[in-house]
Structure formats: structure tokens, C-alpha cells
C-alpha positions as CSV (number, residue, x, y, z in Angstrom):
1,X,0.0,0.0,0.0
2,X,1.2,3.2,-1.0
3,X,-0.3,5.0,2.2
4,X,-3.6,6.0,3.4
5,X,-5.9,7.0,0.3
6,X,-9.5,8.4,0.7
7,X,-12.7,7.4,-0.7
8,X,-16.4,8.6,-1.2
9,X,-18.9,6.2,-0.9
10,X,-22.4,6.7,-2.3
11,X,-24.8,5.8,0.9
12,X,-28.3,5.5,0.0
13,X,-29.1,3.6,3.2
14,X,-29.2,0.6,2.3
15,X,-27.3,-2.4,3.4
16,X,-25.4,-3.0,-0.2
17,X,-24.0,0.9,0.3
18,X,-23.1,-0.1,3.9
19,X,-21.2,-3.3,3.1
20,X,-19.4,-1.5,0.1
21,X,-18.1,1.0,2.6
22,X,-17.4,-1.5,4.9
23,X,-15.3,-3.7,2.8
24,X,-13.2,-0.4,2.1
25,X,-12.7,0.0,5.5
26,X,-10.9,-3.0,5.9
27,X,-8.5,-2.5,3.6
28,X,-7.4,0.9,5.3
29,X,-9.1,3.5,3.1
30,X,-10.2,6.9,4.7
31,X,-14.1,6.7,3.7
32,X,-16.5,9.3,4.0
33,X,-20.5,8.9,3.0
34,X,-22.1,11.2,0.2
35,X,-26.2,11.0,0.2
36,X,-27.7,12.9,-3.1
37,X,-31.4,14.3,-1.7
38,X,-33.7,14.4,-4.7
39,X,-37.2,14.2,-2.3
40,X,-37.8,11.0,-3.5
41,X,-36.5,9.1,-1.0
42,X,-38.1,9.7,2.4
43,X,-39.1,6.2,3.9
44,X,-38.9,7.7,7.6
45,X,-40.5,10.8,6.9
46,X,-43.8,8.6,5.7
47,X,-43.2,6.2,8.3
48,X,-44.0,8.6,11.1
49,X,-46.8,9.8,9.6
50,X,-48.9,6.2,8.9
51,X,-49.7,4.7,12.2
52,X,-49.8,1.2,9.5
53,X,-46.1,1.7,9.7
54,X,-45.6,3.0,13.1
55,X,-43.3,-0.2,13.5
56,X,-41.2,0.9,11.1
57,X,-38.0,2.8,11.2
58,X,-38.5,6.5,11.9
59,X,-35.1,7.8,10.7
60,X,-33.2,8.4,7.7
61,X,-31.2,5.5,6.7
62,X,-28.3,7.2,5.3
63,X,-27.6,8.5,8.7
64,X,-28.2,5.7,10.3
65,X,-25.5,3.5,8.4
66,X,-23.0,6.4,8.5
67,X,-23.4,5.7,12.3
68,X,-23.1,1.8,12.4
69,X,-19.9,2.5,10.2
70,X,-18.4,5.6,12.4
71,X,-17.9,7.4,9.1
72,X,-18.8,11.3,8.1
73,X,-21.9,12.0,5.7
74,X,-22.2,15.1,3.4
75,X,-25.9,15.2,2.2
76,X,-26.6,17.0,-0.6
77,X,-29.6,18.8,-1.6
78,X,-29.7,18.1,-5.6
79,X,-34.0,18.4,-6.0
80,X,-33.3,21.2,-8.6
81,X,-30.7,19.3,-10.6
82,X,-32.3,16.0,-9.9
83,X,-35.2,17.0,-12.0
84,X,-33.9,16.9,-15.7
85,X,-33.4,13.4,-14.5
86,X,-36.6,12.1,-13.8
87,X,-38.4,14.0,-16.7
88,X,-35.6,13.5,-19.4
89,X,-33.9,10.3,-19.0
90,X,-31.6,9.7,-21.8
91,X,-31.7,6.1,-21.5
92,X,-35.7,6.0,-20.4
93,X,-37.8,4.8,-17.5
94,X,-37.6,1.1,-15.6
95,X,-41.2,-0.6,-14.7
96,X,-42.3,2.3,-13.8
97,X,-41.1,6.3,-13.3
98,X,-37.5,5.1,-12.2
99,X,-34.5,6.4,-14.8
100,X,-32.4,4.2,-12.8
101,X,-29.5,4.0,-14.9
102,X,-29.8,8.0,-15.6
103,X,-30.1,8.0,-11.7
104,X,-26.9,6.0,-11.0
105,X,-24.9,8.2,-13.5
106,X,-26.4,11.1,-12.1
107,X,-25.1,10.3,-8.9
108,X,-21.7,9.2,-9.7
109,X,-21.2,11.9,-11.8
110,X,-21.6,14.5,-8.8
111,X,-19.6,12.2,-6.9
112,X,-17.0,12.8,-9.4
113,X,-17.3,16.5,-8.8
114,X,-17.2,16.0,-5.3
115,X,-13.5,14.0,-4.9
116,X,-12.5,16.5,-7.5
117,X,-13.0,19.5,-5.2
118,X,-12.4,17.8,-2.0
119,X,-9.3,16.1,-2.7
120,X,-10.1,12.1,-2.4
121,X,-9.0,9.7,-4.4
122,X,-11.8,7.1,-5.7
123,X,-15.8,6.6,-5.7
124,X,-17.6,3.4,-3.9
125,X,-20.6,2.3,-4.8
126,X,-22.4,-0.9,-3.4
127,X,-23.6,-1.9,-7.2
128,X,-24.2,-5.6,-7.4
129,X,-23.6,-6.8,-11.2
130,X,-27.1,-8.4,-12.2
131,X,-29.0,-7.1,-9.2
132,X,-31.1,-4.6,-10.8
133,X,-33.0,-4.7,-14.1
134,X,-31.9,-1.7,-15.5
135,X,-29.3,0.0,-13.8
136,X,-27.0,-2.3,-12.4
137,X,-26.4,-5.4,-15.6
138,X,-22.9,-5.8,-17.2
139,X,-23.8,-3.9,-19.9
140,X,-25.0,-1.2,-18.1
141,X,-22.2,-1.1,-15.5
142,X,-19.4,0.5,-17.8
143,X,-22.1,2.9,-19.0
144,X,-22.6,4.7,-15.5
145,X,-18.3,4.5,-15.5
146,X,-18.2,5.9,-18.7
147,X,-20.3,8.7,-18.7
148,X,-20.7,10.0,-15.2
149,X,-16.8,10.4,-15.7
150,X,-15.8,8.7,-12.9
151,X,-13.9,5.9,-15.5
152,X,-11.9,3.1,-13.3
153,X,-12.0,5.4,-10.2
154,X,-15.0,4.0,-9.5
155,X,-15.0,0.9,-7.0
156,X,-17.8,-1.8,-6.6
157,X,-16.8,-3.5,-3.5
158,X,-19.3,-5.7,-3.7
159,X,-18.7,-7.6,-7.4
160,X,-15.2,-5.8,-7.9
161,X,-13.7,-9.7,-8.9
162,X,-16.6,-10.0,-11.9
163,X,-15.5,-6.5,-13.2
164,X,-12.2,-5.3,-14.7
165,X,-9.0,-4.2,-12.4
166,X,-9.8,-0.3,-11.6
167,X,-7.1,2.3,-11.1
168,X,-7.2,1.8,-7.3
169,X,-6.8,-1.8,-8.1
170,X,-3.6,-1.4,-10.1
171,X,-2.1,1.8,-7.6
172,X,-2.0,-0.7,-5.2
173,X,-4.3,1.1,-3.0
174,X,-6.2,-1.7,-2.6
175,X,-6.3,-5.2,-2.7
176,X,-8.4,-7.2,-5.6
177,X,-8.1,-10.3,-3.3
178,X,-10.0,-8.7,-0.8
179,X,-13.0,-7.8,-3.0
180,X,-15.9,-10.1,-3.6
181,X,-17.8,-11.7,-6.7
182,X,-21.3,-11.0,-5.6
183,X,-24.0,-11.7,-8.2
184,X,-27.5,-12.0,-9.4
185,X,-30.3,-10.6,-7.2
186,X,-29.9,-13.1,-4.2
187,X,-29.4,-11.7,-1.5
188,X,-28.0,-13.9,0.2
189,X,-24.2,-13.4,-0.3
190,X,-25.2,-9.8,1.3
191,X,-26.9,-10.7,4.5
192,X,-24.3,-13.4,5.2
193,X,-21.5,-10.6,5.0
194,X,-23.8,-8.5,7.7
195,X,-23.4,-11.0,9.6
196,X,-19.8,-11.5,9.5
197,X,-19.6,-7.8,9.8
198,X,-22.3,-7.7,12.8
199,X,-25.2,-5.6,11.1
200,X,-28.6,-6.2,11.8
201,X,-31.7,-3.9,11.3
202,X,-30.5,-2.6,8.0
203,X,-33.0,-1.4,5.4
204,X,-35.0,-4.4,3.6
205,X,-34.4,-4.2,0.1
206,X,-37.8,-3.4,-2.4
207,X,-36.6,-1.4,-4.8
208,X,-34.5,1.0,-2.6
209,X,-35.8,4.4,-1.1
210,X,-37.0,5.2,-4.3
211,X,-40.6,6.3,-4.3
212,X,-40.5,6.5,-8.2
213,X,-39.9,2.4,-8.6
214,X,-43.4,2.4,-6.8
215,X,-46.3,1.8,-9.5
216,X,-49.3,3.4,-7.5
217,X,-46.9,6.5,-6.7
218,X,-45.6,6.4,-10.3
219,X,-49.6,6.7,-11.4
220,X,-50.1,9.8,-9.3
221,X,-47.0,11.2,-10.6
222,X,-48.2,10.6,-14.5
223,X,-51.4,11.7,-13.5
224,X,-50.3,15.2,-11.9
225,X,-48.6,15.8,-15.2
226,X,-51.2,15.1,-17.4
227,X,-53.7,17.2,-15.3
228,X,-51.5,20.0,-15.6
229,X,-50.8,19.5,-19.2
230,X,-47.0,19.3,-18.9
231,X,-44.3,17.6,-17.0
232,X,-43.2,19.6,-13.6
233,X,-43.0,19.4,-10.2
234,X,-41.7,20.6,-7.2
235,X,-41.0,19.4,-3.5
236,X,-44.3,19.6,-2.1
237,X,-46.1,17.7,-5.1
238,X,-43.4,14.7,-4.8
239,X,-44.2,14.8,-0.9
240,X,-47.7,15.0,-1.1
241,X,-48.2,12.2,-3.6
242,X,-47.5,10.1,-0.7
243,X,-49.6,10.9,1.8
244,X,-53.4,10.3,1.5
245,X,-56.2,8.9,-0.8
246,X,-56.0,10.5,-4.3
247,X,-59.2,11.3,-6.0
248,X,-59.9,12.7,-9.3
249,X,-63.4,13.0,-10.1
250,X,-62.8,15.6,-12.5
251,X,-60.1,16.5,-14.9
252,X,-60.0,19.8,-13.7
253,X,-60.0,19.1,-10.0
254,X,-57.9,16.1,-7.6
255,X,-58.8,15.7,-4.0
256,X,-56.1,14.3,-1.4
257,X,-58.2,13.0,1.5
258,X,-56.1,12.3,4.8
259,X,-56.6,8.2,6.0
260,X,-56.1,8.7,9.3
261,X,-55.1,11.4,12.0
262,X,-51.5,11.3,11.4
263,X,-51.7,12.3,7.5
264,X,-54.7,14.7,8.5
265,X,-51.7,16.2,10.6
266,X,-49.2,16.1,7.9
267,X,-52.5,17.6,5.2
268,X,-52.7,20.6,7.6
269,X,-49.6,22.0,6.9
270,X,-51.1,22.7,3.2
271,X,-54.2,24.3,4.3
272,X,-53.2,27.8,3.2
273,X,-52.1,26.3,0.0
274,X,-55.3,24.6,-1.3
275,X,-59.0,25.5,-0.4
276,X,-60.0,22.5,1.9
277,X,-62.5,20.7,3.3
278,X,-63.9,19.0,6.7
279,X,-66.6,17.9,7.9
280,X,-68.4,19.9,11.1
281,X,-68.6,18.6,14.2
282,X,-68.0,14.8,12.9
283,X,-64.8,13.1,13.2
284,X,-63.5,12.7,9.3
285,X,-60.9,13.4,6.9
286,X,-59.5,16.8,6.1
287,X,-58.6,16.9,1.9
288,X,-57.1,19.3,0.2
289,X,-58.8,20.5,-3.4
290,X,-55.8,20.3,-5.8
291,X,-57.0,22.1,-8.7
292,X,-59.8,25.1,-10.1
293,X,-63.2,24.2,-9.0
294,X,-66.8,25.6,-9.4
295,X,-69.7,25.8,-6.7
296,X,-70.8,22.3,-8.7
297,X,-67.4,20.6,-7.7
298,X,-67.1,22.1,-4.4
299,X,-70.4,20.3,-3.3
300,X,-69.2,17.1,-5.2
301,X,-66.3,17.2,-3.4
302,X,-67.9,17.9,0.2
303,X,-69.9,15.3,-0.7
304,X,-66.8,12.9,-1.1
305,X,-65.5,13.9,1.8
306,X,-68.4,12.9,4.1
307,X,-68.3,9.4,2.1
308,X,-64.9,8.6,3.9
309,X,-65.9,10.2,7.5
310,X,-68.3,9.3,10.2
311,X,-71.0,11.0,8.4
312,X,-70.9,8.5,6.1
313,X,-74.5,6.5,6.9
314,X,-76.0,10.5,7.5
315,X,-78.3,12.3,5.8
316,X,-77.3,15.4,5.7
317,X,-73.4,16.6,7.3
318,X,-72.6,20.1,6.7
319,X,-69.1,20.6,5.8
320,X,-66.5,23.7,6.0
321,X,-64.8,25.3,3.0
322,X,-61.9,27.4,3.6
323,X,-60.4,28.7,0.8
324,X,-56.5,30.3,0.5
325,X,-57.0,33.5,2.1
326,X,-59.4,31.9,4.7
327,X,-62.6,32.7,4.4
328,X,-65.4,30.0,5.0
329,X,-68.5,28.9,3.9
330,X,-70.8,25.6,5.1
331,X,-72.4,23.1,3.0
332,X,-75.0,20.7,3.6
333,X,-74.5,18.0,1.7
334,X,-75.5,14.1,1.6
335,X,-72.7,12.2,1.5
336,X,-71.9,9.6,-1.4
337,X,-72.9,5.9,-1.7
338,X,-69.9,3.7,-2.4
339,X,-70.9,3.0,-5.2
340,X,-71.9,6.4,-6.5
341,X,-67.7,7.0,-6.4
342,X,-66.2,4.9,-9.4
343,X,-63.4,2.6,-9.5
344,X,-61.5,5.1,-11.8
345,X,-62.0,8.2,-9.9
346,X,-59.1,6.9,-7.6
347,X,-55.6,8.0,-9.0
């Protein structure tokens, strides 16, 4: 070894990243975490809110395994830059919204930047040769290499022995020996190095963070575009497409109808943003009117909103419209049957 080099590794808080990292560690390398932010990767933020998932993890996993490795973790906000990704893609969408191999290059690339002005040496990753569909085949591998512009200083720990020698390999500043030959989408291999390495409660694998590998998210996304006639977004969109029941019952108008008291919680943040509606003096769901709506939709709506309350079996419920600047108004409305609310009015 030629002396102490230093190495970013690309965290995303999963257990692949923290083995990747790991396996760098043992061979004496100076590794610090970088976590790109694009807003589409909040598990913890989603698991507070959802008492469904009150089991869950509340915490943000990239800080978590920069903590179980002892290392320091730069997060970066990238939500501006991030967005030519998602709605240009140069080599197009997975299953479903995910440009998973523009992401990866994406993310290398200002990983690249980021050694360049901070004076390290190499990039980790915790790619797994034939793991992913898309992003992470050995076609696709030298592609995210080749033009993020990170070349052969870019190290996958994980399946370095299936790939060719990279320059940290052939500086000597690490050891090809010590680098495994992980492949396929087992994950096996994986969980039996945690072990070894004494991890446990690590991030379950499903696609990673990403929300956009998510079909049902993935349809709210496509539909927000279309209703707005062209492809944009910004933070609090992509966060509220995860929280509550989406309806569209007309093209001009969406409804986002809280679940339960915790996404009700969450919803209220957005009052000043939307016109919304509750129901008056019943327990129920507060929804936010996404959208331009006439007196005919406002009632349609109030009347949706009883449907999913406990003024559902009522007669009559009169419910409270605020609109942006505040000002309120109260309906008496019946609420909807079930079946008066079709199956393609949910988004």
C-alpha cells in the first residue's frame, strides 16, 4: 500500500452501500458517506406519519448506516438538478417512473465532482452486477463508469472480482483479493457478510428508497402531469403524492383526503395552500382541493369527503370550506354511496 488514500462512498441507506463501505474500511481506506437528496426518498419521513407503519423505522437511513460504520456523511440537496433526470432520461424509465440508470450516472457523476473538489482519491458504490433490471447489468455497468466520468475510479466493493481491475486496483491502494464476486439478485451473499460484519436492522431491500420504482406513486406522478398539461414538479407535489387517498373526479379538479389522523396532521400544513375541506362537528378526513373548482365541484367534493368520515350513513353533514385566504363557507351536503364514487376516480 502506498499510504492512506481516501474514498467517497455513495450511501443511499441501504445495506449494499453499507457493506461496500465496509469492505473499504478494511483495507485501510479513509471513507467518507455522500447521500444525493432528490425528495424522492423519504421512507422515515412517511413512516412517522402512517400509524400502519408506526413499526417501522422513523429515521433516515443514510444516517443511520454512516453511524453503524463511524464514518462522516455530506448530504446534498440536488432536488433542482435532480429534476432533468426524472423528466428527461436519456436512456428511459424502468417498470415504472425510475430512470435508474440515468439516476446512478447522475449520482456518480456529482460524486466525481465531489473527490475533484475535495481532494479524495476514488468513488464506492455498493452496485451488485445483475442485481437490478436496468441499472445495475454488465452492460449497463461500464455505461454509468463511462459517462458520469468517474472511469476506473469507480470501485464496486461488492462484485469488484466479476468486473475489470480499476485504477485503485492497479495503484495498489487496494487489494483485488479482498473484493468479492457477488451476483445476481440473491441476497444472500449480502446478509451473510452483515453478519460477519455484525449488522442487523438494516433497510430491507424493495426497490430501494425510491418512491419512483413504486407503480401506484408512479400513477399519481403521471397523472399530476397530465392534469396539468406538462411535466413539472416541485417538492411539495413529490411529498404530497405520498400521503393520502387520491381522487380525481374531475379533470380539472384532484382531492387528497387524509386516512387517518396522522396524514390529517401532515394535510394541515397545506391548508393555506389549497381551499380544503372538513366535515363539522363529525370526526373525518381533512382533503385538500388540488386544482380550479366551481360551486358544482365544491359540493361534489364535500360530498366525497363525508363518504370517507363518520357522516358517512348520514343524511345530511354540513361541511367547511376554507379557501387560501381563509374565508369560509358551510355546506349541507348528503354524503356519497360507495358505489356512487367509481373505481377510476381513484388516482
Amino acid at each position: 500500500m502506498s499510504g492512506k488514500r481516501k474514498a467517497v462512498a455513495l450511501i443511499s441507506g441501504g445495506l449494499d452501500s453499507m457493506l461496500a463501505a465496509k469492505v473499504m474500511l478494511e483495507q485501510g481506506i479513509q471513507v467518507e458517506g455522500i447521500n444525493f437528496f432528490t425528495g424522492f426518498c423519504v421512507e422515515g419521513h412517511t413512516h412517522a406519519i402512517r400509524k400502519q407503519d408506526s413499526a417501522k423505522p422513523k429515521r433516515n437511513n443514510a444516517l443511520w448506516v454512516a453511524e453503524q460504520l463511524g464514518i462522516k456523511l455530506h448530504i446534498i440537496d440536488v432536488i433542482e438538478e435532480y429534476k432533468d433526470v426524472v423528466l428527461n432520461p436519456k436512456h428511459g424509465y424502468g417498470a415504472n417512473l425510475n430512470p435508474c440508470l440515468d439516476c446512478k450516472i447522475f449520482m456518480v457523476h456529482k460524486a466525481q465532482e465531489w473527490i475533484k473538489e475535495n481532494g479524495f482519491d476514488f468513488i464506492i458504490t455498493g452496485e451488485v452486477v445483475g442485481q437490478r433490471p436496468m441499472s445495475q447489468r454488465k452492460d449497463t455497468m461500464p455505461v454509468v463508469a463511462r459517462e458520469s466520468g468517474a472511469e476506473d475510479r469507480l470501485v464496486r466493493p461488492l462484485c469488484g472480482k466479476k468486473l475489470p481491475a480499476t485504477l485503485p486496483e492497479r495503484e495498489g491502494w487496494i487489494e483485488r483479493d479482498w473484493l468479492y464476486d457477488f451476483s445476481g439478485r440473491s441476497r444472500k451473499p449480502q446478509m451473510a457478510l452483515a453478519e460477519k460484519y455484525g449488522f442487523t436492522d438494516y433497510a430491507q431491500p424493495a426497490g430501494g428508497c425510491c418512491f419512483l420504482t413504486d407503480v401506484q406513486y408512479s400513477v399519481k406522478l403521471a397523472d399530476l402531469w397530465k392534469s396539468r398539461g406538462e411535466r413539472r414538479y416541485e417538492l411539495d407535489d413529490i411529498m404530497l403524492l405520498k400521503v393520502g387517498r387520491h381522487l380525481r373526479p374531475r379533470p380539472h379538479f384532484k382531492l387528497i383526503i387524509g386516512r387517518e389522523e396522522g396524514e390529517n396532521n401532515f394535510l394541515e400544513g397545506y391548508r393555506k395552500q389549497f381551499v380544503h375541506l372538513r366535515a363539522l362537528n363529525l370526526d373525518g378526513p381533512l382533503a385538500l382541493l388540488d386544482g380550479v373548482a366551481n360551486d358544482a365541484d365544491i359540493e361534489l367534493a364535500a360530498r366525497l369527503v363525508c363518504r370517507f368520515g363518520k357522516g358517512r350513513d348520514a343524511e345530511e353533514v354540513e361541511v367547511v370550506v376554507t379557501d387560501k385566504q381563509g374565508a369560509t363557507r358551510v355546506l349541507n351536503v348528503a354524503p356519497l354511496t360507495a358505489d356512487a364514487i367509481p373505481q377510476e376516480w381513484y388516482v
